[in-house]
Each structure stands twice: as C-alpha cells, then as structure tokens.
mmCIF file as gemmi writes it, N, C-alpha and C atoms, coordinates in Angstrom:
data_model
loop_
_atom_site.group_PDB
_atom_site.id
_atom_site.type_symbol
_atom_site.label_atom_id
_atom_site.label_alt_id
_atom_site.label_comp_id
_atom_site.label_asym_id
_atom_site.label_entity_id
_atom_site.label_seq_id
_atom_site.pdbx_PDB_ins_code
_atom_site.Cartn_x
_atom_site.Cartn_y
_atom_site.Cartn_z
_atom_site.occupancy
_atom_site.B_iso_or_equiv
_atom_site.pdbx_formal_charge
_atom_site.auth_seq_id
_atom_site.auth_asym_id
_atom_site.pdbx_PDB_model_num
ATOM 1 N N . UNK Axp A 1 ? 77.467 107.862 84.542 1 0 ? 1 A 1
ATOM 2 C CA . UNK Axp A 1 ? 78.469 106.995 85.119 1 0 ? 1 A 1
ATOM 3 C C . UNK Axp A 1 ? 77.75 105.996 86.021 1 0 ? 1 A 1
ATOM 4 N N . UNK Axp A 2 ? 77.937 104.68 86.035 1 0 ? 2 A 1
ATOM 5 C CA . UNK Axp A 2 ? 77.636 103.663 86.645 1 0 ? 2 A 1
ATOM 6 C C . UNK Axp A 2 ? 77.899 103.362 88.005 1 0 ? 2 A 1
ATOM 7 N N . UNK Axp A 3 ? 77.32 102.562 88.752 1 0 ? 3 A 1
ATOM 8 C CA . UNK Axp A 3 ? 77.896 102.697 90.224 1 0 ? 3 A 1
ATOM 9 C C . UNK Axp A 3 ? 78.764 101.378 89.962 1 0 ? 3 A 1
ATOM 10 N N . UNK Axp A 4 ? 78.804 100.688 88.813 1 0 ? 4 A 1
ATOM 11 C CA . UNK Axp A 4 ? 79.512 99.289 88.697 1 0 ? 4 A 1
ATOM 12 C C . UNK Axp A 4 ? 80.557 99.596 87.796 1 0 ? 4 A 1
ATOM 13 N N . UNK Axp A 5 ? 80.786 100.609 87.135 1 0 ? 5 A 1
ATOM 14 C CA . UNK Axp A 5 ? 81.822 100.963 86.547 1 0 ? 5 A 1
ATOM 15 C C . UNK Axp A 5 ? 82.756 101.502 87.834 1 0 ? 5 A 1
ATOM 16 N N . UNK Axp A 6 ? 82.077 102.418 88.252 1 0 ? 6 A 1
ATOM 17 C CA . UNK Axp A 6 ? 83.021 102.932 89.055 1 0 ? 6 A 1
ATOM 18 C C . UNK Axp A 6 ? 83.619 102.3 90.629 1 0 ? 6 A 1
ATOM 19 N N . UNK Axp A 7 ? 82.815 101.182 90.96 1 0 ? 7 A 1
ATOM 20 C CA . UNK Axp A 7 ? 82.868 100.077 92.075 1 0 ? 7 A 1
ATOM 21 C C . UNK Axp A 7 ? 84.476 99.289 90.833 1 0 ? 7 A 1
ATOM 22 N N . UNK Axp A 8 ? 84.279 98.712 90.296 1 0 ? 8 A 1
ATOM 23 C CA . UNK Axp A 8 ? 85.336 98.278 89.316 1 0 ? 8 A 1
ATOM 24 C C . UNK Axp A 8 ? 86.402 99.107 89.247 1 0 ? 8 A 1
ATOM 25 N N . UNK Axp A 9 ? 87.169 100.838 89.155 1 0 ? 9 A 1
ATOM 26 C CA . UNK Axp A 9 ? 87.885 101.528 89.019 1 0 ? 9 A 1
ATOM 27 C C . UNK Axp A 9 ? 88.352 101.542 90.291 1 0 ? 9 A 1
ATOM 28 N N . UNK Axp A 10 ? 87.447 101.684 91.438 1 0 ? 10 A 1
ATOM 29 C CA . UNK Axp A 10 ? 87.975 101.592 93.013 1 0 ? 10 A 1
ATOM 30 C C . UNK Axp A 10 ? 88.733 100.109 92.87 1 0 ? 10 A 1
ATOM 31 N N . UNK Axp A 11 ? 88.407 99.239 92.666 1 0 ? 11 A 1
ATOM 32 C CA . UNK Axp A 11 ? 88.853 97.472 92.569 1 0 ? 11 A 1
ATOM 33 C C . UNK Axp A 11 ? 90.252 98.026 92.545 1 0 ? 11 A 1
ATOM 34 N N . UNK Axp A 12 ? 90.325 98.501 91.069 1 0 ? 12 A 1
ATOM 35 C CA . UNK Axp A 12 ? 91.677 98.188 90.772 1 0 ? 12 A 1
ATOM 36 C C . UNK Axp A 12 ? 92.336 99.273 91.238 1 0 ? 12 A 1
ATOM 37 N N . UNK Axp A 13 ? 92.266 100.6 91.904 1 0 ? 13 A 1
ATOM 38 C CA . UNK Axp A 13 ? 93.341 101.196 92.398 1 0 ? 13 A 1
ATOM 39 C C . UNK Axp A 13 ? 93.508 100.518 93.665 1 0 ? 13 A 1
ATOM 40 N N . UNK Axp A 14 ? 92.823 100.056 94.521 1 0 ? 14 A 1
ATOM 41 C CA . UNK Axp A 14 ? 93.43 99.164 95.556 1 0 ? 14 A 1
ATOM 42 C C . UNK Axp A 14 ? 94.066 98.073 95.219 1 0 ? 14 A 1
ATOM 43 N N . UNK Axp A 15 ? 93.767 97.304 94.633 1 0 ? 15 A 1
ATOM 44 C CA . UNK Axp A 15 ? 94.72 96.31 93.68 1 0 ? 15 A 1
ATOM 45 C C . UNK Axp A 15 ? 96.262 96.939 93.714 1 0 ? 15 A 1
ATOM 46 N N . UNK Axp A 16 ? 96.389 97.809 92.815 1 0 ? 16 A 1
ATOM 47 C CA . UNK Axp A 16 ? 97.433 98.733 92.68 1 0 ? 16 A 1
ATOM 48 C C . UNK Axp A 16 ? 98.199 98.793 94.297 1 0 ? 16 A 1
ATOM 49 N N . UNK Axp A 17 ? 97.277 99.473 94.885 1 0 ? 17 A 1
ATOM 50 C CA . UNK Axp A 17 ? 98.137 99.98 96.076 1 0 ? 17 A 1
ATOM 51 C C . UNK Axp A 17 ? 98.669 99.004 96.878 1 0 ? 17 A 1
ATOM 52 N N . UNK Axp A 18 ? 97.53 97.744 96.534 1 0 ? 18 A 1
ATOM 53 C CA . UNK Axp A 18 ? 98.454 96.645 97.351 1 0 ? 18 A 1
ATOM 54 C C . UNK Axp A 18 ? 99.328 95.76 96.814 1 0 ? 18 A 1
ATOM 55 N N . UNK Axp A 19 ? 99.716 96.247 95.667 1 0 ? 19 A 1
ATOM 56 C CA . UNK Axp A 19 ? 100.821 95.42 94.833 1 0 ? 19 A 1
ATOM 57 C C . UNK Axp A 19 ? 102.137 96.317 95.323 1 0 ? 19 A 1
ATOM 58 N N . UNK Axp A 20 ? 101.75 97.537 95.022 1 0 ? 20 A 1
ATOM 59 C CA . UNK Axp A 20 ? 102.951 98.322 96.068 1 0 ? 20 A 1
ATOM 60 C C . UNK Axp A 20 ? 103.2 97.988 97.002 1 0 ? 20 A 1
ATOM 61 N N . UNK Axp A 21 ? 102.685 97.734 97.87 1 0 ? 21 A 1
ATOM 62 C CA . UNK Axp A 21 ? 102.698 97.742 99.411 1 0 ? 21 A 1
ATOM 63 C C . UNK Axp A 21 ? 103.605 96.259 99.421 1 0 ? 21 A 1
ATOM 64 N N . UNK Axp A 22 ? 102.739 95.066 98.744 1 0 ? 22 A 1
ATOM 65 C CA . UNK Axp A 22 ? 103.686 93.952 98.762 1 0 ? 22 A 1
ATOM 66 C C . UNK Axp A 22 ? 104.968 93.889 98.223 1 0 ? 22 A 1
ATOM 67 N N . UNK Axp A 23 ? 105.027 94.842 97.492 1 0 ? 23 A 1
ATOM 68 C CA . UNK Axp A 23 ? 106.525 94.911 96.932 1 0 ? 23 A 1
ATOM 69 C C . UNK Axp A 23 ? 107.355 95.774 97.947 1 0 ? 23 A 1
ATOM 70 N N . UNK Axp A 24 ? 106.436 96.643 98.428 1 0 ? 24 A 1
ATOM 71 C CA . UNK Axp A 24 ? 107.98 97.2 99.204 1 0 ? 24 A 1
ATOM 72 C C . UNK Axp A 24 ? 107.876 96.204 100.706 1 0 ? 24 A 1
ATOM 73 N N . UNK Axp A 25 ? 107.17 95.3 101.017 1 0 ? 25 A 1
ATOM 74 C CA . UNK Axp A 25 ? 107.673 94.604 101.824 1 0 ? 25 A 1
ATOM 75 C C . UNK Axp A 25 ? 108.275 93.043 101.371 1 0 ? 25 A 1
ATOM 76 N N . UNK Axp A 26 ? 108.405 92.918 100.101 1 0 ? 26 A 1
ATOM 77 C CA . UNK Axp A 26 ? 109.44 92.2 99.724 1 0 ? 26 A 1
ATOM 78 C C . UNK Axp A 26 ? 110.614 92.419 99.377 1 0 ? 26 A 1
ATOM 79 N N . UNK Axp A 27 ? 110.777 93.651 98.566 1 0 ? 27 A 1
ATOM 80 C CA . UNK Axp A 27 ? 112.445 93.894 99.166 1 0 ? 27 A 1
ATOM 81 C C . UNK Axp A 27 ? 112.664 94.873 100.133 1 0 ? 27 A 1
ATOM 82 N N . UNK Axp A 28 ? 113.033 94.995 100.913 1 0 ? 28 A 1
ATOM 83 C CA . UNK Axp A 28 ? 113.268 95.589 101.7 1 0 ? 28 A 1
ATOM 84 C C . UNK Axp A 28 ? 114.479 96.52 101.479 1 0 ? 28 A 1
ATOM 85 N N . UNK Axp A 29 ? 115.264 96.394 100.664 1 0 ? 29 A 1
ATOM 86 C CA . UNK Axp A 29 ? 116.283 97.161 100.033 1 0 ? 29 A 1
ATOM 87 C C . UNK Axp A 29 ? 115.309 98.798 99.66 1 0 ? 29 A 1
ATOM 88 N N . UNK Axp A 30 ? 114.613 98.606 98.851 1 0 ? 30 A 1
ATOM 89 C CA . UNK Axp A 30 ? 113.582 99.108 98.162 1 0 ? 30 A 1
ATOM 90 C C . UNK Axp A 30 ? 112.535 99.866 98.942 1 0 ? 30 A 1
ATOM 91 N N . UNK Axp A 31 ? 112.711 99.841 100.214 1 0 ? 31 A 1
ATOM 92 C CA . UNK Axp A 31 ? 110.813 99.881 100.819 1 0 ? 31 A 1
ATOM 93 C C . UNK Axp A 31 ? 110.38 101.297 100.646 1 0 ? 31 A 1
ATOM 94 N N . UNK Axp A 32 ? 111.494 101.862 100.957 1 0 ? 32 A 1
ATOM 95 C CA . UNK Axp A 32 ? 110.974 103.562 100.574 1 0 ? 32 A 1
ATOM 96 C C . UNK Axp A 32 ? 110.475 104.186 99.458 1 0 ? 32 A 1
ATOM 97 N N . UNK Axp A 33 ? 110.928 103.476 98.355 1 0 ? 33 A 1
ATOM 98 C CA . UNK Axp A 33 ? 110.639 103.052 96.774 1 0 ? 33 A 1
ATOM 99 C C . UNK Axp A 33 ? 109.298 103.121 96.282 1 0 ? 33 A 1
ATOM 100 N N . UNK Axp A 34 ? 108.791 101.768 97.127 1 0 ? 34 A 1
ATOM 101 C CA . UNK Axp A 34 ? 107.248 101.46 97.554 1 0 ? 34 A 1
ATOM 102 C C . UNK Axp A 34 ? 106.369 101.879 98.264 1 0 ? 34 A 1
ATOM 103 N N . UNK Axp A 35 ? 106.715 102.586 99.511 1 0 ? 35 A 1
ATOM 104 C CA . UNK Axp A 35 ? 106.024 102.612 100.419 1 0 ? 35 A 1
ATOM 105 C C . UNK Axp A 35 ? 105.116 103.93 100.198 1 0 ? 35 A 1
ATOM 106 N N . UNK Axp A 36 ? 106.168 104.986 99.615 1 0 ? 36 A 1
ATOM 107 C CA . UNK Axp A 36 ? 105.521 106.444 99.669 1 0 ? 36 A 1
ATOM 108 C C . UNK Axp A 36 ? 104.47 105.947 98.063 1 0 ? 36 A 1
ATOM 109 N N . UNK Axp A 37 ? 104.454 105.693 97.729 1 0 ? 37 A 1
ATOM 110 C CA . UNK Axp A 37 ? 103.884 105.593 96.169 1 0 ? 37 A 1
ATOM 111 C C . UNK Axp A 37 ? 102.655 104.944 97.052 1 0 ? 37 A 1
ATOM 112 N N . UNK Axp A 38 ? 102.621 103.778 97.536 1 0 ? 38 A 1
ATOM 113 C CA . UNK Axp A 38 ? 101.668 102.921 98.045 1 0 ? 38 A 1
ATOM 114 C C . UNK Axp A 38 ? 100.693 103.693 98.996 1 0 ? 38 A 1
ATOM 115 N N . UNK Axp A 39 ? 101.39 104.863 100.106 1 0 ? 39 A 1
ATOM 116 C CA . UNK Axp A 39 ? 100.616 105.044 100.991 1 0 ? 39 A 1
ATOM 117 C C . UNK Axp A 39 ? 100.01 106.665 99.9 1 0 ? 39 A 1
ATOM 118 N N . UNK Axp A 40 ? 100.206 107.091 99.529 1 0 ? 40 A 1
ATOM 119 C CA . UNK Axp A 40 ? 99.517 108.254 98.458 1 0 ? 40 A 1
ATOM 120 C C . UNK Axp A 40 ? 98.609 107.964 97.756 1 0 ? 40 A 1
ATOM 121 N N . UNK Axp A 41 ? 98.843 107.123 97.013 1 0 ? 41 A 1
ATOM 122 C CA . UNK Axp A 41 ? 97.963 106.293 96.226 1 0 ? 41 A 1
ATOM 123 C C . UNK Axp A 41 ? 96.65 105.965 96.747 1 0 ? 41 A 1
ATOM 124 N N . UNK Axp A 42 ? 97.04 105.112 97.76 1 0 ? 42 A 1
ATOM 125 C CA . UNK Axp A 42 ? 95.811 104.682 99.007 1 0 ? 42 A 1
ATOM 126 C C . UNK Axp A 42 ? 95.086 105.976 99.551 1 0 ? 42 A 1
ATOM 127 N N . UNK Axp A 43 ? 95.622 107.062 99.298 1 0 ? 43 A 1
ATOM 128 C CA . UNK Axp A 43 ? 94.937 108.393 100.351 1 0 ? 43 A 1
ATOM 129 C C . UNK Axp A 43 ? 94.075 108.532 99.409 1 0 ? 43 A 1
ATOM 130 N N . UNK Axp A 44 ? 95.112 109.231 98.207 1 0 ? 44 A 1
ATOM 131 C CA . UNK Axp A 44 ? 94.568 109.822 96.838 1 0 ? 44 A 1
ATOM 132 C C . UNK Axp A 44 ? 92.857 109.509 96.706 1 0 ? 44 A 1
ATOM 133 N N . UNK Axp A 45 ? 93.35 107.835 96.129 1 0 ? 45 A 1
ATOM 134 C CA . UNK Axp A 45 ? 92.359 107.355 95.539 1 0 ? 45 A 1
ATOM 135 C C . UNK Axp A 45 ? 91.72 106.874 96.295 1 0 ? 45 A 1
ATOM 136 N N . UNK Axp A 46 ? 91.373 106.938 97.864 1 0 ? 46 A 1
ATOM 137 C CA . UNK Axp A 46 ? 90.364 106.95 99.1 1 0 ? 46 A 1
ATOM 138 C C . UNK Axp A 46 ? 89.677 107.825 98.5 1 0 ? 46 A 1
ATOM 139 N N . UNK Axp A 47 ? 89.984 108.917 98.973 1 0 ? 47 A 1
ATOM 140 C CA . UNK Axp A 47 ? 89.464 110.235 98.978 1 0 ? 47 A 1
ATOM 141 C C . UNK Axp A 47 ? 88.367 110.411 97.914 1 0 ? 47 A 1
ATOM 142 N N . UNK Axp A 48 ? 89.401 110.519 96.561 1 0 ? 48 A 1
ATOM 143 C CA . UNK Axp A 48 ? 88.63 110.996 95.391 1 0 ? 48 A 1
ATOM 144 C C . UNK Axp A 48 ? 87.702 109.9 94.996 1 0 ? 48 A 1
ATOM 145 N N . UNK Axp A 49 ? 87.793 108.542 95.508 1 0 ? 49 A 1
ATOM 146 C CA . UNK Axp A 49 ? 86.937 107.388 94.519 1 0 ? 49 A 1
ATOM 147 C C . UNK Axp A 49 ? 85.5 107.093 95.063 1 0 ? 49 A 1
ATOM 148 N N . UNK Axp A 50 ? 85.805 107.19 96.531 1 0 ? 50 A 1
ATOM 149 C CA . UNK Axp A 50 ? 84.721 107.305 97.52 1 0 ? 50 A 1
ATOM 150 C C . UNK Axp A 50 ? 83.814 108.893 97.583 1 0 ? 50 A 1
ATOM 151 N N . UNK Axp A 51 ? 84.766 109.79 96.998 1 0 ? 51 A 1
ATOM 152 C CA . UNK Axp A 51 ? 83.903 111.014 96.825 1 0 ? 51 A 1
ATOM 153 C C . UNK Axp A 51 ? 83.497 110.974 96.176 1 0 ? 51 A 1
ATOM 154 N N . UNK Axp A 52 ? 83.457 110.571 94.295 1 0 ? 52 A 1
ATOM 155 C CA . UNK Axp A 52 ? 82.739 109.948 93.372 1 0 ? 52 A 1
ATOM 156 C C . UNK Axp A 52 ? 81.628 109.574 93.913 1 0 ? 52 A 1
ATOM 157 N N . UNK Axp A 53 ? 81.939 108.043 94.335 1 0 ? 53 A 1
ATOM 158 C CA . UNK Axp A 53 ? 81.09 107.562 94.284 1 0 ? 53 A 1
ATOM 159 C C . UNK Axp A 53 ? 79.272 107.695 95.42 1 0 ? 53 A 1
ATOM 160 N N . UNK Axp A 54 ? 79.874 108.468 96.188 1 0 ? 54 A 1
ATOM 161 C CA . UNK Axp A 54 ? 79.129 109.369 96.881 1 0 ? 54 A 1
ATOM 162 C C . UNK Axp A 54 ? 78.144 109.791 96.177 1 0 ? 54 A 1
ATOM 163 N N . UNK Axp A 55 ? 78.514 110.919 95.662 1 0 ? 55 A 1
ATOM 164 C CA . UNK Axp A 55 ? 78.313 112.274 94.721 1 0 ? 55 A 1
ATOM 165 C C . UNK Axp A 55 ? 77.183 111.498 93.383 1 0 ? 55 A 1
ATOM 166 N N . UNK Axp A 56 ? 77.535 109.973 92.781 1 0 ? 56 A 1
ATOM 167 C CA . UNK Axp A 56 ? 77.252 109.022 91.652 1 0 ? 56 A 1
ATOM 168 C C . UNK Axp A 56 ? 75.872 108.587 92.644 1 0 ? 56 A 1
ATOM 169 N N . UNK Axp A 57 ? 75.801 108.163 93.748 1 0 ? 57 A 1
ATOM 170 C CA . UNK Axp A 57 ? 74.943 107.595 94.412 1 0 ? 57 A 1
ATOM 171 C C . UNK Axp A 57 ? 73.637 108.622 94.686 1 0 ? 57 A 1
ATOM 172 N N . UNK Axp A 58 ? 74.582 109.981 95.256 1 0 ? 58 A 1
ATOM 173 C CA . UNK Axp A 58 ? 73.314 110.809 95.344 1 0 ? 58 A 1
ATOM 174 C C . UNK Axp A 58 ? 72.596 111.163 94.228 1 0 ? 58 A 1
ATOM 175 N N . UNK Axp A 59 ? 73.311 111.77 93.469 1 0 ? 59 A 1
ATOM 176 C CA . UNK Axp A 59 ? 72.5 112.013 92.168 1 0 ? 59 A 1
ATOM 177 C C . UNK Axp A 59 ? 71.414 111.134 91.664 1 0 ? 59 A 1
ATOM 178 N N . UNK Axp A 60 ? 71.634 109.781 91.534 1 0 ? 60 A 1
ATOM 179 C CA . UNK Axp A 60 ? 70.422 108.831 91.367 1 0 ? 60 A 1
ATOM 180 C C . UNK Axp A 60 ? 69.663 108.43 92.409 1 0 ? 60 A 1
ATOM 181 N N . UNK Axp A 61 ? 69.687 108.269 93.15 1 0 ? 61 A 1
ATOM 182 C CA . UNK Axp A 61 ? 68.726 107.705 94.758 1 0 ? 61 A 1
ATOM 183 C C . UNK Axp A 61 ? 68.319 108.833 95.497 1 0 ? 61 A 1
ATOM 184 N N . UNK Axp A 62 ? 68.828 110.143 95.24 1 0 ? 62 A 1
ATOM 185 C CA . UNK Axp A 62 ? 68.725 111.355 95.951 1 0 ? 62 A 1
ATOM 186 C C . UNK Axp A 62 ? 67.198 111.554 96.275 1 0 ? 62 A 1
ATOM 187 N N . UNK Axp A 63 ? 66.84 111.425 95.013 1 0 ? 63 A 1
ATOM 188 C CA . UNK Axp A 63 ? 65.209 111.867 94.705 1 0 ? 63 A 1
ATOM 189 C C . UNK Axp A 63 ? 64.388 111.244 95.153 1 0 ? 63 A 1
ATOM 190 N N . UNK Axp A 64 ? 64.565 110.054 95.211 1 0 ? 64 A 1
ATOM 191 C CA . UNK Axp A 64 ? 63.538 108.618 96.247 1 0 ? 64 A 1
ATOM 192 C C . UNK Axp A 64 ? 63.832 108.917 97.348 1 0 ? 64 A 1
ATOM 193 N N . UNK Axp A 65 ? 64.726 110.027 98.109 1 0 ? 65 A 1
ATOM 194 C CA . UNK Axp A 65 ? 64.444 110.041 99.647 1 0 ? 65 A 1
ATOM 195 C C . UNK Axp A 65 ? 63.685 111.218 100.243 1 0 ? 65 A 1
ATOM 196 N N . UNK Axp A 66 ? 62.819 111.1 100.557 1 0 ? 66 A 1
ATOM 197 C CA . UNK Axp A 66 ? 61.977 112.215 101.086 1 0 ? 66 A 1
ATOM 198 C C . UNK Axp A 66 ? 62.785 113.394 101.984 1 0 ? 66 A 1
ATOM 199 N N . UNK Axp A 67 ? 62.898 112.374 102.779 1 0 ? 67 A 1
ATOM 200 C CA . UNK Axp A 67 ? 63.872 113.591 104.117 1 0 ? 67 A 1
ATOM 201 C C . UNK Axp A 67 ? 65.218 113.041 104.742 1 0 ? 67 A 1
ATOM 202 N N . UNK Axp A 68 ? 66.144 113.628 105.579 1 0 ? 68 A 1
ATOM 203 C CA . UNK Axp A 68 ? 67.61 113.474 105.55 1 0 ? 68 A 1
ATOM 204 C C . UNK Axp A 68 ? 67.247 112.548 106.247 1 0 ? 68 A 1
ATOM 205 N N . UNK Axp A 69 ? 66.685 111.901 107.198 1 0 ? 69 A 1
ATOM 206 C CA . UNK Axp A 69 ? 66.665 110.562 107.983 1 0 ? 69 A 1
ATOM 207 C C . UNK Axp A 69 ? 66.509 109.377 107.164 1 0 ? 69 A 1
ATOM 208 N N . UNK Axp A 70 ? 65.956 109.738 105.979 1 0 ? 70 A 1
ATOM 209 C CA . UNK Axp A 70 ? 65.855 108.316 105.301 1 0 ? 70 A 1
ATOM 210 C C . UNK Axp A 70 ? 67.18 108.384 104.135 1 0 ? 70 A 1
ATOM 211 N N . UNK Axp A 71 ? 67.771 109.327 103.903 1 0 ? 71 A 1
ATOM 212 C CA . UNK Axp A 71 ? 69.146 109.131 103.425 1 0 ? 71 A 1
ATOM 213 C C . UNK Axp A 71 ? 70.207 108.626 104.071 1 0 ? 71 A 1
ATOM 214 N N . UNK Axp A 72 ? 69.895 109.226 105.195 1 0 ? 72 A 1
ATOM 215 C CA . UNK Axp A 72 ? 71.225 108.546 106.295 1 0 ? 72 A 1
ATOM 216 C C . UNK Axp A 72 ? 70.906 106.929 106.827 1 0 ? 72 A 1
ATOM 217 N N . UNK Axp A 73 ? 69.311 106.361 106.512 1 0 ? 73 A 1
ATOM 218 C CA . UNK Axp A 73 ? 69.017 105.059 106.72 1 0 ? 73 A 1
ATOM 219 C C . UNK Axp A 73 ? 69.692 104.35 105.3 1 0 ? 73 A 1
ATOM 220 N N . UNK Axp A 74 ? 69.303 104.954 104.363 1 0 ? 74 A 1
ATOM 221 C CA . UNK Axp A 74 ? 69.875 104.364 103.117 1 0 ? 74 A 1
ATOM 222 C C . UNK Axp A 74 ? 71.552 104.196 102.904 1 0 ? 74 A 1
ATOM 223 N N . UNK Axp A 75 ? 71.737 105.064 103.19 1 0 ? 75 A 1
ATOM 224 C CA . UNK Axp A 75 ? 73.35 105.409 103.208 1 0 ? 75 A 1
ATOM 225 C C . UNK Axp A 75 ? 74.105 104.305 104.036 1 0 ? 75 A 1
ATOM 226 N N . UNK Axp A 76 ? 73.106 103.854 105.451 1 0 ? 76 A 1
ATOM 227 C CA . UNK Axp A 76 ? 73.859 102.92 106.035 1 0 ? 76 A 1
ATOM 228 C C . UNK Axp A 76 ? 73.186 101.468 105.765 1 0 ? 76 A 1
C-alpha cells in the first residue's frame, strides 16, 4: 500500500465529511440529519486513516532509523 494512495483515501473522506457538515448547515431543518453522520465520520475516519497511515509509514522508513530519537525526529 502506498503512502499516496492512501494520502488520496484520507482526501476524500474529509471531502465527505465536509460536504456533510455543509449541508447540515445549510438546511437547518435537517441539521441533525447531517451533523451526527458528519461528526462520526470525521472521528471514524481520523482515527482509522491516520492509524493506517502510521502503521504504512513505519513499516517502510522503520528500518532507516537506527534509534527512537531519530524516529521521533523523522516523524516530526
């Protein structure tokens, strides 16, 4: 798995979440409609896309770091 495939899959679930989000603050009839879908979504796919991509990062760069100080330099 790619770190640009999966940089691209994060794209579009935020995409997503903020098409929700703008919709439930355009109708307002609606917002509850939107809002819970929008703010789950946003957790969900926090969570799991950034844990991916974590997990995608270490696996390949893991090995070029000697010791945890130069992961946590890399990392930031």
């Amino acid at each position: 798995m790619s770190l640009l495939s999966l940089g691209m899959v994060t794209i579009y679930d935020a995409y997503i979440c903020l098409a929700n989000l703008y919709l439930s603050l355009l109708f307002n009839a609606y917002f509850q409609f939107f809002i819970i879908p929008a703010l789950t979504y946003f957790i969900l796919s926090s969570m799991f896309d950034m844990r991916l991509m974590i997990c995608v990062w270490r696996d390949r760069y893991y090995a070029d770091l000697p010791n945890l100080i130069e992961v946590r330099k890399a990392l930031t």
